[in-house]
C-alpha positions in Angstrom: 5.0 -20.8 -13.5 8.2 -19.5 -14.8 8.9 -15.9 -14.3 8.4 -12.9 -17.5 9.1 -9.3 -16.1 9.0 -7.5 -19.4 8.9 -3.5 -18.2 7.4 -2.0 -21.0 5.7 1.6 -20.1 4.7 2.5 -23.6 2.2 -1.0 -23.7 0.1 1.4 -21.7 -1.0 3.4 -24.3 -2.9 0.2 -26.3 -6.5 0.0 -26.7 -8.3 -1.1 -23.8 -11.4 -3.3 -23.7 -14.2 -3.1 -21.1 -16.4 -5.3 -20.1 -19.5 -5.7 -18.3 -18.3 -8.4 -15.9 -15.4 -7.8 -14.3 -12.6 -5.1 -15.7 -10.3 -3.9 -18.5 -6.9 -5.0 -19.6 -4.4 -2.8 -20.5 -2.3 -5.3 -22.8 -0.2 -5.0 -26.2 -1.2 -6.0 -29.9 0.4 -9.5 -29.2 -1.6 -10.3 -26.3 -4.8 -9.1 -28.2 -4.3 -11.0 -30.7 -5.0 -14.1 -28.6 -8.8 -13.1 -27.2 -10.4 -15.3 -28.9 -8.7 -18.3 -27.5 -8.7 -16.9 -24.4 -12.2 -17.2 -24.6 -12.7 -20.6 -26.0 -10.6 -22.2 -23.0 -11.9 -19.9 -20.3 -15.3 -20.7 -22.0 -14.3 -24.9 -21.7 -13.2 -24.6 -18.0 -15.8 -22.8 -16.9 -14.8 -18.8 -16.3 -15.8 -16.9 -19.3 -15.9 -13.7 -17.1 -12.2 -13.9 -16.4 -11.1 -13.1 -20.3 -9.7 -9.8 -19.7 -7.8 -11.1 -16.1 -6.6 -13.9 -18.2 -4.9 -10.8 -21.2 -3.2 -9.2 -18.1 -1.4 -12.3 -17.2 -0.5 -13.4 -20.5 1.1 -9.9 -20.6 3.2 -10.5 -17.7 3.9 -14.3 -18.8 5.2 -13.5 -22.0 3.7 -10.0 -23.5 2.4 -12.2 -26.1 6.1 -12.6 -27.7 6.7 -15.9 -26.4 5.4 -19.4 -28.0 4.6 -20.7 -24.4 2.5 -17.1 -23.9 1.4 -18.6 -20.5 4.4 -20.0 -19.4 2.5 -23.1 -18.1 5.3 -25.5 -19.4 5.9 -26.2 -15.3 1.9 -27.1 -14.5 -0.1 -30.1 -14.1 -1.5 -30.3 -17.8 1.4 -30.2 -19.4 1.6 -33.9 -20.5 2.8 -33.2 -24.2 5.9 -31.5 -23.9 8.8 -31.2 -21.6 8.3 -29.7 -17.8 10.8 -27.1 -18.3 10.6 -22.9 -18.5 9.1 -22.2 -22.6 8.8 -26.6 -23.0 5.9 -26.1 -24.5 6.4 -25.3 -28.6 2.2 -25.3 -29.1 1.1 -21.6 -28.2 -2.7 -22.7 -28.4 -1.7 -25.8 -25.9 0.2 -23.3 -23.6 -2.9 -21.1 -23.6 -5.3 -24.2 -22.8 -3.1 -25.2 -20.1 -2.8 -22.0 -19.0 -5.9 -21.6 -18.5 -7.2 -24.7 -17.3 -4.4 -24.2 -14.3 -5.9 -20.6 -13.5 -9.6 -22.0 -13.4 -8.4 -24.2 -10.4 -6.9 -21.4 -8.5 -9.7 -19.2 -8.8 -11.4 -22.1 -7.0 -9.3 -23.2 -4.8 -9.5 -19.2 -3.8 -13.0 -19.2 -4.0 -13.1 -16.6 -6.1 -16.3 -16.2 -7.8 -16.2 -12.6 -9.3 -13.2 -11.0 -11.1 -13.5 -7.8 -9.2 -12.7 -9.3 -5.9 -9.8 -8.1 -5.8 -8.6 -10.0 -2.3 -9.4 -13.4 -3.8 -8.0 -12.7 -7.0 -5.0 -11.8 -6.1 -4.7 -15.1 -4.4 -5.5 -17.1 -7.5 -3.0 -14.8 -8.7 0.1 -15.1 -6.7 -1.4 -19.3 -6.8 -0.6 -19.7 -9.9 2.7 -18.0 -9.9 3.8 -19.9 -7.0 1.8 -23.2 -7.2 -1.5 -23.9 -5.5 0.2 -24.8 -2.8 0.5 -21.6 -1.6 -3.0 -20.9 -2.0 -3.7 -23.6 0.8 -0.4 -22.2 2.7 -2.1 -18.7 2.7 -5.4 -19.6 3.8 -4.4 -21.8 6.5 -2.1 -19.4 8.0 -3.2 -16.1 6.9 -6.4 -16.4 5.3 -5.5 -15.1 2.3 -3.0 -13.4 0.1 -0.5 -10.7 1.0 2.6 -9.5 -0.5 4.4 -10.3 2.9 3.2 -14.0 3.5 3.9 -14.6 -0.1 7.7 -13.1 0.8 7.3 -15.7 3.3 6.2 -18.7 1.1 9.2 -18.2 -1.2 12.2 -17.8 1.5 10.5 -21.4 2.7 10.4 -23.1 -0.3 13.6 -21.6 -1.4 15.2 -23.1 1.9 12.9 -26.0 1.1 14.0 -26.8 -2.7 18.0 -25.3 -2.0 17.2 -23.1 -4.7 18.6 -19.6 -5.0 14.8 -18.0 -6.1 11.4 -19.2 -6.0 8.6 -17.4 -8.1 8.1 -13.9 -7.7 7.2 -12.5 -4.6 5.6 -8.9 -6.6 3.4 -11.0 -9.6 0.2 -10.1 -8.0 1.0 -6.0 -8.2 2.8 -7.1 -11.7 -0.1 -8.6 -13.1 -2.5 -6.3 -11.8 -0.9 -3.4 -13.1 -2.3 -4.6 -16.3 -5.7 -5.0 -15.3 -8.5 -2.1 -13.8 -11.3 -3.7 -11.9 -15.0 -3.3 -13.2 -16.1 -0.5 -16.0 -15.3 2.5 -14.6 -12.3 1.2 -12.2 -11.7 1.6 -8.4 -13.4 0.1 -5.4 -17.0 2.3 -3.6 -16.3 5.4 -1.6 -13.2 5.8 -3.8 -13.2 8.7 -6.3 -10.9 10.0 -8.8 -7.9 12.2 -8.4 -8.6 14.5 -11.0 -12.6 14.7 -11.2 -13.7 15.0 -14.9 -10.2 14.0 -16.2 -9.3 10.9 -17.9 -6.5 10.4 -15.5 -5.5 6.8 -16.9 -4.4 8.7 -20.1 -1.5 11.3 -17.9 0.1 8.2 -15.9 3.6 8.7 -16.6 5.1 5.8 -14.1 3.1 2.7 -13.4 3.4 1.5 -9.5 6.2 -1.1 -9.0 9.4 -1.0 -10.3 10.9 1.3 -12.9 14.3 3.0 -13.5 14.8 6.1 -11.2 14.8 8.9 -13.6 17.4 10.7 -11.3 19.9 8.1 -10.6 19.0 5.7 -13.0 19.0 3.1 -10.6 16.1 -0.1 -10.3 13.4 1.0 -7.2 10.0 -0.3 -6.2 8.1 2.6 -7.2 5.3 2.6 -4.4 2.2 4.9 -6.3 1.3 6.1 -9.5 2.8 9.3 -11.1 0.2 11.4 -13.4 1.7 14.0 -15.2 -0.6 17.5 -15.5 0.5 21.6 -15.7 1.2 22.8 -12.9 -1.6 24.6 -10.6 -4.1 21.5 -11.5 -6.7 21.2 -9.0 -6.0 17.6 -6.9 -9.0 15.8 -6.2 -9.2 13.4 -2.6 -9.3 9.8 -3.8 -11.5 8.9 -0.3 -12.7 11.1 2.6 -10.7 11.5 5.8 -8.7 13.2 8.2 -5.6 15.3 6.9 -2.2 14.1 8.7 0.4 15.8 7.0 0.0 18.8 5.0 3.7 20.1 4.4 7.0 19.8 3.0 8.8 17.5 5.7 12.1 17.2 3.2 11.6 13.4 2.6 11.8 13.4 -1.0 8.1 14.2 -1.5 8.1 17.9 -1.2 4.7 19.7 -0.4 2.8 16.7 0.2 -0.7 16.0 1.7 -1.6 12.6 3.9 -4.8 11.5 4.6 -6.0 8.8 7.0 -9.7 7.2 5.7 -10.5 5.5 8.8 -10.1 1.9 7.3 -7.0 0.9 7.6 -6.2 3.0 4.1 -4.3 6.3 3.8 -3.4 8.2 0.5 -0.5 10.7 0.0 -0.3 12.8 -2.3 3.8 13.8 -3.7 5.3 17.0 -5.4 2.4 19.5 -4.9 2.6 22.9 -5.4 0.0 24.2 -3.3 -1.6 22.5 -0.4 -5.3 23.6 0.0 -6.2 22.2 3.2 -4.7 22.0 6.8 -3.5 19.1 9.3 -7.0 17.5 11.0 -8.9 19.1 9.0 -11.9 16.5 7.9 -12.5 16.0 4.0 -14.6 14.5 1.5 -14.1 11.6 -1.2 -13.8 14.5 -4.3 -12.5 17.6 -2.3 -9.6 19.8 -3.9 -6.4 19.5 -1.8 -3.6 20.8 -3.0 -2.0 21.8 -6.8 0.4 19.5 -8.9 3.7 20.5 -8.6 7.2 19.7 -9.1 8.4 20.3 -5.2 10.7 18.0 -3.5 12.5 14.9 -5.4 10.8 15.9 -9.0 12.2 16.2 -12.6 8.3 17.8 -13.8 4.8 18.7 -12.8 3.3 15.2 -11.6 1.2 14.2 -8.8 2.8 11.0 -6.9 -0.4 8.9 -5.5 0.5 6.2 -3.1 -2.1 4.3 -1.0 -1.4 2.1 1.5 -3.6 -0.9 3.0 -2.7 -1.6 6.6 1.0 0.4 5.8 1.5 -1.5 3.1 2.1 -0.1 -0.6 -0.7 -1.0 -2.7 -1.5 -0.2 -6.3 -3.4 2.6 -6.9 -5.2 1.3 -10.2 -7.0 -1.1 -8.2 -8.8 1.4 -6.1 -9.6 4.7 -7.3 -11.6 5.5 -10.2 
């Protein structure tokens, strides 16, 4: 699949549409306007419950602006029009192949639910890359993560003599448009502002975004959600506190807490902190105030998690 990275922040602040199986997308007015033959091919191949999955990566293919929305000019179905990035002139033929080429790697990942989240996000990076990789993963991994598919690309790069190969971040790209199941996040994970609509105060998605100091491109490794300052913050998951300071890297007063599963949160720019190093807490407990300490141009709370130390995106777990 070729590769779209359209930035847009404000494509946000569309309408989002639940459903009862499986999540929400987050997309723009030109990815909405194809839903209903989203649903007709995901309908004819045999995962109807993957509709809104299938919005979030037509909004990284293409945002809807393109006439080859799904960029699946490159697959196997293609047989109409050239195999080369945007070949296909047809946007419902793009969709249908599109499609069609998804449906086998949500098998070939055995996913069977859109809100696993480990074997979508193989099907995922599987159809960026090729199912290849899908194979690739499972043999020598068993299953997708962002490192092994860091891996896949520098080998098939050596492989092909090509300068690039796919893109290492879609899965986090993709999924930034997507919120698994109704009310979002995984169990034992909670929200960080309990009885706020949090989704509504993000001010910078996880991923990559212009540094609002510098100016410069940076992987941005959390979510930034904007409140006044003094706000209660809310533990995503219970744990043990490991940091509950300003160490002067960047983050300011900042609280770390270890959940005892591999995960750990932080929690950037407080103004307060409200509990103590080793102190034990609950999924829901008030930690600290937002703030604007540290590397801050406003009041925000910076939210990273990390699964097994590595940057993950916060959408996809807490509610």
């Amino acid at each position: 699949m070729a590769n779209a990275y359209a930035q847009n922040l404000y494509l946000f602040l569309y309408g989002t549409n639940f459903t009862t199986s499986g999540g929400s997308a987050n997309v723009s007015d030109e990815v909405e306007q194809y839903t209903e033959l989203i649903k007709k091919y995901a309908e004819q191949y045999g995962i109807p419950e993957y509709v809104e999955l299938l919005k979030a990566v037509m909004m990284q293919e293409s945002g809807g602006r393109l006439v080859d929305v799904m960029q699946s000019s490159e697959c196997a179905y293609n047989t109409n029009f050239p195999k080369r990035p945007n070949g296909i002139t047809d946007t419902e033929y793009s969709i249908d192949c599109g499609v069609h080429y998804f449906a086998d790697a949500l098998k070939a990942a055995g996913c069977t639910s859109p809100s696993d989240l480990k074997k979508v996000s193989l099907a995922l990076q599987g159809y960026n890359f090729g199912l290849g990789y899908i194979s690739w993963a499972l043999e020598n991994y068993g299953g997708y993560s962002e490192s092994n598919a860091v891996e896949f690309s520098n080998i098939m790069k050596a492989k092909m003599g090509w300068s690039r190969y796919g893109n290492v971040l879609y899965v986090s790209h993709v999924l930034r448009y997507y919120s698994f199941g109704e009310t979002g996040g995984q169990q034992g994970w909670g929200s960080p502002f309990v009885g706020k609509d949090w989704r509504k105060a993000v001010t910078s998605e996880f991923c990559y975004r212009t540094d609002p100091i510098n100016g410069k491109r940076l992987c941005h490794d959390g979510l930034d959600i904007a409140y006044g300052k003094g706000t209660p913050i809310n533990a995503v998951k219970g744990g043990k506190v490991l940091v509950a300071s300003d160490t002067g890297n960047g983050f300011g007063i900042h609280i770390v807490i270890d959940h005892g599963d591999g995960t750990t949160a932080l929690y950037g720019h407080c103004s307060k902190a409200l509990v103590t190093v080793g102190q034990t807490v609950s999924t829901g407990h008030a930690i600290a105030e937002v703030g604007s300490t540290g590397r801050s141009t406003g009041n925000h709370l910076h939210l990273t998690i990390k699964e097994n130390g590595t940057a993950v995106n916060p959408r996809n777990y807490i509610k």
